[in-house]
C-alpha positions as CSV (number, residue, x, y, z in Angstrom):
1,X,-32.8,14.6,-0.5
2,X,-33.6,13.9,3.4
3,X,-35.7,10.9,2.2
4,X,-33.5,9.0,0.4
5,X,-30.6,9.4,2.7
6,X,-30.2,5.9,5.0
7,X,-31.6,6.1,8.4
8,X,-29.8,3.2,10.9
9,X,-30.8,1.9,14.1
10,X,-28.3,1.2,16.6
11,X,-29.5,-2.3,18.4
12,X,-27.4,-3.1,21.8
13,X,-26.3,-6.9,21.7
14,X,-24.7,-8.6,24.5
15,X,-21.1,-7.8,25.5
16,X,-21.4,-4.2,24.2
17,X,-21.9,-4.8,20.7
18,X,-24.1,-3.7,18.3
19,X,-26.5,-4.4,15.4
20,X,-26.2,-1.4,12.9
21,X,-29.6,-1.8,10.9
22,X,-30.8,-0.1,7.7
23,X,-34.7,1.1,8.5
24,X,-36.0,1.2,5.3
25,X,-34.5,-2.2,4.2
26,X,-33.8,-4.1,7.4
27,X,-30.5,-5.5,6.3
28,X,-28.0,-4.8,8.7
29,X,-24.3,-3.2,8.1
30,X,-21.8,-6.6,7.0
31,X,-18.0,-6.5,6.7
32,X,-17.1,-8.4,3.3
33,X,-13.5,-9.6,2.7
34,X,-12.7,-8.4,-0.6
35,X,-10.3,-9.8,-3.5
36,X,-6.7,-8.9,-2.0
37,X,-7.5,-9.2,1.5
38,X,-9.5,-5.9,2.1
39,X,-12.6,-5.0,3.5
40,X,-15.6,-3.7,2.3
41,X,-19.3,-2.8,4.1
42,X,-22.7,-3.2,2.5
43,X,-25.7,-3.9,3.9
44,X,-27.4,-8.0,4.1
45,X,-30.1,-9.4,5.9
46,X,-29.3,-10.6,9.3
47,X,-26.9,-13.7,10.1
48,X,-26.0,-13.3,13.4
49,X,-22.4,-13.5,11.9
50,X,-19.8,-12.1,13.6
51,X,-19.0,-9.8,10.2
52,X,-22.1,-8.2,11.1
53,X,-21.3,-6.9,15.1
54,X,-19.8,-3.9,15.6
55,X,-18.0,-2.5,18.6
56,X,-18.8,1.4,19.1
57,X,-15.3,3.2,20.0
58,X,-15.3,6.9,21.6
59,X,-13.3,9.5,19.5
60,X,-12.0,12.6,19.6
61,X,-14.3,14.4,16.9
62,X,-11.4,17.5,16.4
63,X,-9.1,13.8,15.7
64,X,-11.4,13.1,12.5
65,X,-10.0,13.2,8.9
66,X,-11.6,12.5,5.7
């Protein structure tokens, strides 16, 4: 349902990065190293961490796969 699905906010930080927050909770999007050297996302409250700064890339949309 539309109200349960996660609404983010998209806050411009300096040198053209970006704070990717969760509205309803306020944590922000965090990359985690996981056990075996991958990554994972979930959202934390705010460290100014560089795990939690993202870089925005253009893409070609027809380029997409799932």
């Amino acid at each position: 349902e539309a109200p349960d699905c996660p609404a983010w906010r998209f806050a411009k930080l300096p040198h053209g990065i970006y704070q990717i927050t969760e509205v309803k909770s306020g944590k922000v999007l965090t990359a985690v190293t996981s056990e075996g050297g991958g990554m994972r996302i979930v959202v934390a409250p705010w460290q100014k961490g560089d795990e939690q700064k993202w870089e925005l890339l253009k893409i070609d949309p027809a380029k997409l796969t799932m």
